[in-house]
PDB file of N, CA, C and O in Angstrom:
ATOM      1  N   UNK A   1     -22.318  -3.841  17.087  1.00  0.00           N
ATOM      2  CA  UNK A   1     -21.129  -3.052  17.292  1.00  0.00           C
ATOM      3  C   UNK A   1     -21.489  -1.616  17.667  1.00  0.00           C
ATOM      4  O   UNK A   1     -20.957  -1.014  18.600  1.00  0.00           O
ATOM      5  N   UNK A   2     -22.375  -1.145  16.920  1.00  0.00           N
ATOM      6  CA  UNK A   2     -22.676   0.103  17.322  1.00  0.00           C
ATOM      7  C   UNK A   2     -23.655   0.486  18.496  1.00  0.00           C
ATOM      8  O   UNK A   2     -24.006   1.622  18.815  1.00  0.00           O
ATOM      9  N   UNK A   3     -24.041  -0.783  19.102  1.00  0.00           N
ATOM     10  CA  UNK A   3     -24.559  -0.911  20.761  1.00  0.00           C
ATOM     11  C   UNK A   3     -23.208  -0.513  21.822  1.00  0.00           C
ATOM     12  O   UNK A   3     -23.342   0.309  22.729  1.00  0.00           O
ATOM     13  N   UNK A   4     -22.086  -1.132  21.585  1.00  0.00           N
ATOM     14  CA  UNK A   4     -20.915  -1.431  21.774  1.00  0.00           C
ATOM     15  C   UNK A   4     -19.698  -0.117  22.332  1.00  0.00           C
ATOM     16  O   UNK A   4     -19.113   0.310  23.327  1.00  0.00           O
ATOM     17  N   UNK A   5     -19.919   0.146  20.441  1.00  0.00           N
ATOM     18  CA  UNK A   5     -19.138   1.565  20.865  1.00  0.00           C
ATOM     19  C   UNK A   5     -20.152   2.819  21.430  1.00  0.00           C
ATOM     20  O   UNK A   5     -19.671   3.890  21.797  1.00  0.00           O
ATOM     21  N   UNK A   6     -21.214   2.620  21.445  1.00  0.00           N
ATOM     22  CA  UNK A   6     -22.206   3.390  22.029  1.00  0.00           C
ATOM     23  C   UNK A   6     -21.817   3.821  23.511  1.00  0.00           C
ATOM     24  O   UNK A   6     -22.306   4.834  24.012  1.00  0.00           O
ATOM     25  N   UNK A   7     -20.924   3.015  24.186  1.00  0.00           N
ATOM     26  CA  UNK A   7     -21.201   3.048  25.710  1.00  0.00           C
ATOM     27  C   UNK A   7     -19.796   3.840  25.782  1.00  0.00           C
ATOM     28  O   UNK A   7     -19.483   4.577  26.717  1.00  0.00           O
ATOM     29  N   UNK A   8     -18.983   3.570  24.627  1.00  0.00           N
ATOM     30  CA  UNK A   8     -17.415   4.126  24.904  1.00  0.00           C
ATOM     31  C   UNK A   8     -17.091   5.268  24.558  1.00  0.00           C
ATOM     32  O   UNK A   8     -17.392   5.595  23.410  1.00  0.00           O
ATOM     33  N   UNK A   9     -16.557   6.002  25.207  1.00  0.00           N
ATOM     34  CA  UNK A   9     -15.561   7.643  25.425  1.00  0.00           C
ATOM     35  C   UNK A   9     -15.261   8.242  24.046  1.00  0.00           C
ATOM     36  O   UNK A   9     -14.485   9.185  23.894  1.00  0.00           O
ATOM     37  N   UNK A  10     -15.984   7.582  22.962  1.00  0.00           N
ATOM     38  CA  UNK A  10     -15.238   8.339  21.875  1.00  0.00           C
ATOM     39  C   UNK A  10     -16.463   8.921  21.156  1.00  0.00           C
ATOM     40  O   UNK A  10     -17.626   8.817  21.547  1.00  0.00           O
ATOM     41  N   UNK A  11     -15.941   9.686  19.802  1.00  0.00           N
ATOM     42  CA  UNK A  11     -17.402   9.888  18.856  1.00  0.00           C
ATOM     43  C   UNK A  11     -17.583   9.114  18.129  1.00  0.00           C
ATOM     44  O   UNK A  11     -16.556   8.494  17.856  1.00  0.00           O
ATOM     45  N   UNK A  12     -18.518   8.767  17.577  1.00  0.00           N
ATOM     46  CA  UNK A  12     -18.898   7.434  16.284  1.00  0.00           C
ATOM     47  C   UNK A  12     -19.075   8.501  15.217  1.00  0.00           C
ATOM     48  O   UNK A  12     -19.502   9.627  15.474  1.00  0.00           O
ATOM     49  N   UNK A  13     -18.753   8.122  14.105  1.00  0.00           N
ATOM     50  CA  UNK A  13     -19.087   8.933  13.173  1.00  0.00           C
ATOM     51  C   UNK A  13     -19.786   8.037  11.945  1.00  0.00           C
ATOM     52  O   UNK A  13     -18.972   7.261  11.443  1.00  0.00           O
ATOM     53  N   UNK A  14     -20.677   7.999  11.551  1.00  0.00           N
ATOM     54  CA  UNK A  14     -21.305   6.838  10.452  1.00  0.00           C
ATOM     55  C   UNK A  14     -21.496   7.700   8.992  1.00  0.00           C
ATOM     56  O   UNK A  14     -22.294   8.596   8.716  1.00  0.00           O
ATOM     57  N   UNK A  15     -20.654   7.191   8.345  1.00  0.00           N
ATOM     58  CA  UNK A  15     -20.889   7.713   6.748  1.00  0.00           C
ATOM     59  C   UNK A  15     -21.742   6.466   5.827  1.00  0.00           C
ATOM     60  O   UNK A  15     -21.608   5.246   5.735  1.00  0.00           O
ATOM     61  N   UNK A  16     -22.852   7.671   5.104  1.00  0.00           N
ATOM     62  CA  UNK A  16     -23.050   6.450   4.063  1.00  0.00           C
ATOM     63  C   UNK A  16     -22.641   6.812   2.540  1.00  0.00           C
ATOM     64  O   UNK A  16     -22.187   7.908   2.212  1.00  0.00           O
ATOM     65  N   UNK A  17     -22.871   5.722   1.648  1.00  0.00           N
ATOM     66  CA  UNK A  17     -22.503   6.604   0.576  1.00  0.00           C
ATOM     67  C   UNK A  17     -23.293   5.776  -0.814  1.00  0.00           C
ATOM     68  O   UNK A  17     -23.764   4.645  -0.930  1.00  0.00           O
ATOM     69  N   UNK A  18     -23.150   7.122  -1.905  1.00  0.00           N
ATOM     70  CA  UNK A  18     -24.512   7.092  -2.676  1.00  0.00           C
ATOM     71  C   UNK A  18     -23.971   5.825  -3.946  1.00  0.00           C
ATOM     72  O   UNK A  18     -22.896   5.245  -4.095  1.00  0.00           O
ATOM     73  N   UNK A  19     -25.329   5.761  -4.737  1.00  0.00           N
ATOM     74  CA  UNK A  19     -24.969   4.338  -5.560  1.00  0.00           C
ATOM     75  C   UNK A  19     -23.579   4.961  -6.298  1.00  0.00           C
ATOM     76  O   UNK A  19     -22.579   4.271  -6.495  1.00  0.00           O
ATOM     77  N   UNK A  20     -23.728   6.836  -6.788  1.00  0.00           N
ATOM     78  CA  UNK A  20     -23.053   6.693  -7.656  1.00  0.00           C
ATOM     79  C   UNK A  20     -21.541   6.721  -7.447  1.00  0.00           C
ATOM     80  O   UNK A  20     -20.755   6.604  -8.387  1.00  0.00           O
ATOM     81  N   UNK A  21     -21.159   6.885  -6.143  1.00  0.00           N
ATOM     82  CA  UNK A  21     -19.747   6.617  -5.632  1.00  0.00           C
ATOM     83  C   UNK A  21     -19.236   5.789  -5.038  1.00  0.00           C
ATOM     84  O   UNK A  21     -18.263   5.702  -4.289  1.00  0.00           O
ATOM     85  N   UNK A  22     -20.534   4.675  -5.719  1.00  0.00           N
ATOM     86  CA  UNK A  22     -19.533   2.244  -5.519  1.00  0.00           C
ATOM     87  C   UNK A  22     -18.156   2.678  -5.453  1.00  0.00           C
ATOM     88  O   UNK A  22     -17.682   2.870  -4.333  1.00  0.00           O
ATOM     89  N   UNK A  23     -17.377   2.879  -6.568  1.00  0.00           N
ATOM     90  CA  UNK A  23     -16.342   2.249  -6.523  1.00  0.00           C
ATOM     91  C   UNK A  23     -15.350   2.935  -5.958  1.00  0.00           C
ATOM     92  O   UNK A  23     -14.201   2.506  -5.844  1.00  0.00           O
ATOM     93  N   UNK A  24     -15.887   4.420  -5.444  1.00  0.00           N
ATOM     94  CA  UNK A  24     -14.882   4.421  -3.978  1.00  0.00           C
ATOM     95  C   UNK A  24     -15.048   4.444  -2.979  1.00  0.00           C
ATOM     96  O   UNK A  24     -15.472   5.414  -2.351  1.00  0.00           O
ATOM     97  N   UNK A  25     -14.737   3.296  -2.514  1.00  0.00           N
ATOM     98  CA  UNK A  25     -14.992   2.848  -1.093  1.00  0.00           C
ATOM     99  C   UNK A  25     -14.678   3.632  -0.577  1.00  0.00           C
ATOM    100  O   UNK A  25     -15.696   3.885   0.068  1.00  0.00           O
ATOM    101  N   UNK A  26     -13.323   4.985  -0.031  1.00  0.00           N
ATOM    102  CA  UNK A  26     -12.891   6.203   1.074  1.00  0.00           C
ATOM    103  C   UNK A  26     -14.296   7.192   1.020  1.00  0.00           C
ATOM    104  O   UNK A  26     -14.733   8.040   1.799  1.00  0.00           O
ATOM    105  N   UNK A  27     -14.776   6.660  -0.279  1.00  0.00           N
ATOM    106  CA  UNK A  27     -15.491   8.681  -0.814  1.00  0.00           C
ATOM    107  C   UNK A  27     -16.043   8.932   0.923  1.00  0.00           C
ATOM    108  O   UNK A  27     -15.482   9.541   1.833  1.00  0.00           O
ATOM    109  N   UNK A  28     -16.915   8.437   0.906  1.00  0.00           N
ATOM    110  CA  UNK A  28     -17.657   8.947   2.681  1.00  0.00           C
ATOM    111  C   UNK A  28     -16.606   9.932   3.493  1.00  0.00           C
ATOM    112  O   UNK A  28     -16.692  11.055   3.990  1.00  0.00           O
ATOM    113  N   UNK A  29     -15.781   9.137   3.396  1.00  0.00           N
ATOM    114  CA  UNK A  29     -15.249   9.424   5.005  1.00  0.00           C
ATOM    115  C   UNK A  29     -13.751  10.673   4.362  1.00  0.00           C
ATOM    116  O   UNK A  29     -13.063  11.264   5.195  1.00  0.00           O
ATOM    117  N   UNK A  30     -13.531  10.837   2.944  1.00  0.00           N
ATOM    118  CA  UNK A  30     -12.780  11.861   2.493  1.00  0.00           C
ATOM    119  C   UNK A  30     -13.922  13.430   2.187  1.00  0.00           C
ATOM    120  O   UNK A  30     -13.498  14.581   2.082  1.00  0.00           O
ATOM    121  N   UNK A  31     -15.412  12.991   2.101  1.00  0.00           N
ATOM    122  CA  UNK A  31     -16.146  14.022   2.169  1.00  0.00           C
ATOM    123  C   UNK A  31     -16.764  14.549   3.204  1.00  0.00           C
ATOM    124  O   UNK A  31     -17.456  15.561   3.097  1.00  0.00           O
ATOM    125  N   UNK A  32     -16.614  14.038   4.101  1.00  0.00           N
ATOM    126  CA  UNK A  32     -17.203  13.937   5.489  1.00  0.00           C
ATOM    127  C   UNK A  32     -15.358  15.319   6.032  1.00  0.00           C
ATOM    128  O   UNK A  32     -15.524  16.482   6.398  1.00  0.00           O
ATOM    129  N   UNK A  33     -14.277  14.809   5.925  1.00  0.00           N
ATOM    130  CA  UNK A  33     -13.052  15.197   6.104  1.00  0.00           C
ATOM    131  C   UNK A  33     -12.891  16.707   5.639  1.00  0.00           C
ATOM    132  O   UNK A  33     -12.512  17.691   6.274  1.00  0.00           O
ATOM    133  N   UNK A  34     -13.263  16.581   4.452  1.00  0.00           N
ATOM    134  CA  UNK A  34     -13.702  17.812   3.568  1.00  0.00           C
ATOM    135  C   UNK A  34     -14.384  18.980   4.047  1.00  0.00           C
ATOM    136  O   UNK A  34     -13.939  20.126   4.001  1.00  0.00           O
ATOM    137  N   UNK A  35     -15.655  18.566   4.578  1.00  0.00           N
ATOM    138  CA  UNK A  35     -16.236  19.304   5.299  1.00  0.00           C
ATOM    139  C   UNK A  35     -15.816  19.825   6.707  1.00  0.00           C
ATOM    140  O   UNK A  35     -15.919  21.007   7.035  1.00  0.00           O
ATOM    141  N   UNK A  36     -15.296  18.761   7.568  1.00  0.00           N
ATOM    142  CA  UNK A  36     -14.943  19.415   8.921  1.00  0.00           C
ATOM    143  C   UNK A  36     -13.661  20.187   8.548  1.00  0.00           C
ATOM    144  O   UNK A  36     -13.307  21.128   9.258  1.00  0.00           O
ATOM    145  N   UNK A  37     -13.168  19.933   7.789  1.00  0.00           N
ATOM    146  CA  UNK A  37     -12.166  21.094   7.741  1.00  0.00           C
ATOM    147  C   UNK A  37     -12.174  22.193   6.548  1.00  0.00           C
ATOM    148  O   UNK A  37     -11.220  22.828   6.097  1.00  0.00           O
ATOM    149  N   UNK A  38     -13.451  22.222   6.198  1.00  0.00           N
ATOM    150  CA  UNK A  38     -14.000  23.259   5.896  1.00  0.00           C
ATOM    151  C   UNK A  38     -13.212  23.718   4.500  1.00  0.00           C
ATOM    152  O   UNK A  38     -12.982  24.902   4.254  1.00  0.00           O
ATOM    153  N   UNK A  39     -12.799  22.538   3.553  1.00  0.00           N
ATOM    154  CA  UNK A  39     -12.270  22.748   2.220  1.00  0.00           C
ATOM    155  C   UNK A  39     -13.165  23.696   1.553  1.00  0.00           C
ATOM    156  O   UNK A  39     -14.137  24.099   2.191  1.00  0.00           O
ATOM    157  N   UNK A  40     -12.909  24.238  -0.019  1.00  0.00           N
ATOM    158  CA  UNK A  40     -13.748  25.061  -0.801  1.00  0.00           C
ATOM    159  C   UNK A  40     -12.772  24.364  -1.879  1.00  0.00           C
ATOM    160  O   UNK A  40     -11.634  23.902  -1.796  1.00  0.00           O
ATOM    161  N   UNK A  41     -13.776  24.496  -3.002  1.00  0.00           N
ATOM    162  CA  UNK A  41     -13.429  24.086  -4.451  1.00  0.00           C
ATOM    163  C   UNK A  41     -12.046  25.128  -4.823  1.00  0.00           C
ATOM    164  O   UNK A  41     -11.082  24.642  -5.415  1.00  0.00           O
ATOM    165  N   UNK A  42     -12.060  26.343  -4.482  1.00  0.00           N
ATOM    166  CA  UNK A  42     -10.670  27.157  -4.649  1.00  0.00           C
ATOM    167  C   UNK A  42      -9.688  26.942  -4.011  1.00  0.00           C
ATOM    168  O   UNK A  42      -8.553  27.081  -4.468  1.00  0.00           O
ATOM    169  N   UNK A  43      -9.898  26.641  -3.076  1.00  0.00           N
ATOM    170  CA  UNK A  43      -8.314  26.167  -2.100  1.00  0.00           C
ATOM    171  C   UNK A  43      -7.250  25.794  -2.526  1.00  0.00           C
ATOM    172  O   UNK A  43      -7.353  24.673  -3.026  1.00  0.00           O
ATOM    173  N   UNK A  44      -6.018  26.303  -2.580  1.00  0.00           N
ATOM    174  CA  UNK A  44      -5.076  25.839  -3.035  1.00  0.00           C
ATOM    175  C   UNK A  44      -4.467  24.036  -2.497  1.00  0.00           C
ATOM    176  O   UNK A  44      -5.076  23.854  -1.442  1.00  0.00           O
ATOM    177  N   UNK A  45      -4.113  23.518  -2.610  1.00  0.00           N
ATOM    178  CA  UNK A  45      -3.321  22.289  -2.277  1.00  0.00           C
ATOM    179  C   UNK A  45      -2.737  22.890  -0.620  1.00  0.00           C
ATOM    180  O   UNK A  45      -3.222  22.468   0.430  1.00  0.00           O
ATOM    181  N   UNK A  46      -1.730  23.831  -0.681  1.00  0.00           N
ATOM    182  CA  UNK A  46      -1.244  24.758  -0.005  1.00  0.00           C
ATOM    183  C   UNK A  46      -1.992  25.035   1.311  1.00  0.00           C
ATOM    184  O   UNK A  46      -1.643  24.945   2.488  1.00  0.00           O
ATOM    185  N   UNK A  47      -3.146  25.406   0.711  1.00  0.00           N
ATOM    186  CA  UNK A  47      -4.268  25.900   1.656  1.00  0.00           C
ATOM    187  C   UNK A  47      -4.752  24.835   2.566  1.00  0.00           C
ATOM    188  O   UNK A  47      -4.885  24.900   3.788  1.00  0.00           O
ATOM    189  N   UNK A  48      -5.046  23.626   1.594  1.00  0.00           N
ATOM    190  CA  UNK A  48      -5.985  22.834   2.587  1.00  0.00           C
ATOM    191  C   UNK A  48      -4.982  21.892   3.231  1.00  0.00           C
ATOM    192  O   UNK A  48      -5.232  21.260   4.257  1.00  0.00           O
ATOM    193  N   UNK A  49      -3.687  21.829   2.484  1.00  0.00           N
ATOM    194  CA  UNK A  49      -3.020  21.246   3.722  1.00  0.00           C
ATOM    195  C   UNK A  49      -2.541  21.961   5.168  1.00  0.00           C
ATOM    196  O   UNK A  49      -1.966  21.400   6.101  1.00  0.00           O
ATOM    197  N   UNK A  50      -2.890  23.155   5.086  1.00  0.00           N
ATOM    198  CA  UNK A  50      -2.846  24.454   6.111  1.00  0.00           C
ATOM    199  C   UNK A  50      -3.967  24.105   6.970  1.00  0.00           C
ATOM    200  O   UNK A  50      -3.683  24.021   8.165  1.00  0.00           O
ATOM    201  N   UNK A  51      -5.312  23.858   6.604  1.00  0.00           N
ATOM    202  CA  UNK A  51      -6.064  23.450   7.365  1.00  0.00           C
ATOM    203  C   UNK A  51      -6.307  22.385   7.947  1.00  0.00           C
ATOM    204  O   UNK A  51      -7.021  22.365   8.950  1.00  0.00           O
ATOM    205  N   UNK A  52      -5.627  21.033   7.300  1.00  0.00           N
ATOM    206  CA  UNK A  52      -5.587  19.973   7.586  1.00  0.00           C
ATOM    207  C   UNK A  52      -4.569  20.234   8.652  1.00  0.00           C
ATOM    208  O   UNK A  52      -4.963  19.836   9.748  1.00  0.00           O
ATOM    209  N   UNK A  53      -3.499  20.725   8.665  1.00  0.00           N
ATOM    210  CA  UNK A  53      -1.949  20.366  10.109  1.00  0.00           C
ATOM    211  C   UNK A  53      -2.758  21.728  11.254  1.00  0.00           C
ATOM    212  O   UNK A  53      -2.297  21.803  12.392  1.00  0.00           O
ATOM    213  N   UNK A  54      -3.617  22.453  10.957  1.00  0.00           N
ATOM    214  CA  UNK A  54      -4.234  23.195  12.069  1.00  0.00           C
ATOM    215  C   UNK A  54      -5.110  22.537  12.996  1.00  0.00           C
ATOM    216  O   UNK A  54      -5.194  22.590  14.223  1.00  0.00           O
ATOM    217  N   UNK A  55      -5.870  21.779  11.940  1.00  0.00           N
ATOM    218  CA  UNK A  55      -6.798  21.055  12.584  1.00  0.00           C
ATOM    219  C   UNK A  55      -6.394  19.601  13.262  1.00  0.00           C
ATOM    220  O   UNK A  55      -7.153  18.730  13.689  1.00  0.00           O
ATOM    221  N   UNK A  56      -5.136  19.621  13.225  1.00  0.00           N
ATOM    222  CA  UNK A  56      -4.538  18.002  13.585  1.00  0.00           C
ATOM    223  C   UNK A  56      -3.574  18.548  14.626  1.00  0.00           C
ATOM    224  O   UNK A  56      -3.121  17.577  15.232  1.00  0.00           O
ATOM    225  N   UNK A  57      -2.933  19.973  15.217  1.00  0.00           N
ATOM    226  CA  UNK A  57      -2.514  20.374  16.090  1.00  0.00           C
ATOM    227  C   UNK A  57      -3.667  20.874  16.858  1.00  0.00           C
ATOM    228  O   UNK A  57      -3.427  21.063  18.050  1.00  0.00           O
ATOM    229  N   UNK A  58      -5.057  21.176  16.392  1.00  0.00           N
ATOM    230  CA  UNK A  58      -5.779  21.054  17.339  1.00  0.00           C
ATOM    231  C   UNK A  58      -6.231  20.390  18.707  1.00  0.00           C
ATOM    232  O   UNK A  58      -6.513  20.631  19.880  1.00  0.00           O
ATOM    233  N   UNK A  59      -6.081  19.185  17.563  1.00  0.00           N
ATOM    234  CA  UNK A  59      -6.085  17.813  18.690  1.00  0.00           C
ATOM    235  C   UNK A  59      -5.046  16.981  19.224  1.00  0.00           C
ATOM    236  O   UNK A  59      -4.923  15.787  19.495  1.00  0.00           O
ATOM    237  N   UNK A  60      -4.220  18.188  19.292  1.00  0.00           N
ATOM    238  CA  UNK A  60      -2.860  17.219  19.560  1.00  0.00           C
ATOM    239  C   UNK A  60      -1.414  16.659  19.158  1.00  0.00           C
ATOM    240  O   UNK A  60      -0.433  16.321  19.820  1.00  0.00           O
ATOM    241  N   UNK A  61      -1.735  16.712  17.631  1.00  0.00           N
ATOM    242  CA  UNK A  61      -0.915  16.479  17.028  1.00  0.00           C
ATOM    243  C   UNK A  61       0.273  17.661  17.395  1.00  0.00           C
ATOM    244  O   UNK A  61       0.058  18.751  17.926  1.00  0.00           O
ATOM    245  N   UNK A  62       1.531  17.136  16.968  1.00  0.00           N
ATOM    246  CA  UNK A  62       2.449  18.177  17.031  1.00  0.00           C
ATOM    247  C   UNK A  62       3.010  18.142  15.524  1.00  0.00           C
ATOM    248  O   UNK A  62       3.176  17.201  14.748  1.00  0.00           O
ATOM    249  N   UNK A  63       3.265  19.689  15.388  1.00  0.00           N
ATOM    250  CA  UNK A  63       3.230  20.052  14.184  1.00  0.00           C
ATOM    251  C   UNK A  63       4.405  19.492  13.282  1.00  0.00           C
ATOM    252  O   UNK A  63       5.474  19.175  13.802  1.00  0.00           O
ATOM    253  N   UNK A  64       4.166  19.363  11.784  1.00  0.00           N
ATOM    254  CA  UNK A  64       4.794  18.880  11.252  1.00  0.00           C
ATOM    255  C   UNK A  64       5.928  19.715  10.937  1.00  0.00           C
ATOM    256  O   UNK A  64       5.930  20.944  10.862  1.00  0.00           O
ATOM    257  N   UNK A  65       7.187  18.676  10.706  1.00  0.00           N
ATOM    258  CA  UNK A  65       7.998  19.094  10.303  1.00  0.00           C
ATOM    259  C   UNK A  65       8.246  19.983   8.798  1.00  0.00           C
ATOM    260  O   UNK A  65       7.669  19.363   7.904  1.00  0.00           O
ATOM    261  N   UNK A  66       8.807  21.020   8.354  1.00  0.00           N
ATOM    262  CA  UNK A  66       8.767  21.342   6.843  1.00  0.00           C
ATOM    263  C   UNK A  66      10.306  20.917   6.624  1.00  0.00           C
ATOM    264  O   UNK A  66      11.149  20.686   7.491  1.00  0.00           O
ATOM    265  N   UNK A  67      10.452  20.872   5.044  1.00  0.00           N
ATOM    266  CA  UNK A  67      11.577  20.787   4.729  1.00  0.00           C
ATOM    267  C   UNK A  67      12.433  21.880   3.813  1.00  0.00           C
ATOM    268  O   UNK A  67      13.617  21.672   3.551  1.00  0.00           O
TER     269      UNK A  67
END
């Protein structure tokens, strides 16, 4: 598979993950998330969902609605 998507238009991104985080299967790919959008242990909730809808109108997304 990864011959596969090798040839195609997108990025591959491969997470692995350590013995001691078995039993969550997301952990990889929520710490991997973490990082590109550049969370910190202080961040408010507030905050990192600020960075999360910046970084998702980055690429396109159109911005979310508030209520």
């Amino acid at each position: 598979m990864k011959e596969r998507v090798a040839r195609e238009a997108y990025t591959r991104i491969e997470c692995r993950c350590l013995p001691y985080y078995q039993n969550s299967a997301l952990y990889p790919v929520i710490d991997h998330l973490q990082r590109v959008l550049g969370f910190r242990r202080e961040d408010t909730p507030q905050e990192k969902l600020g960075k999360l809808e910046r970084a998702l109108v980055g690429v396109g997304f159109k911005p979310f609605a508030t209520t």
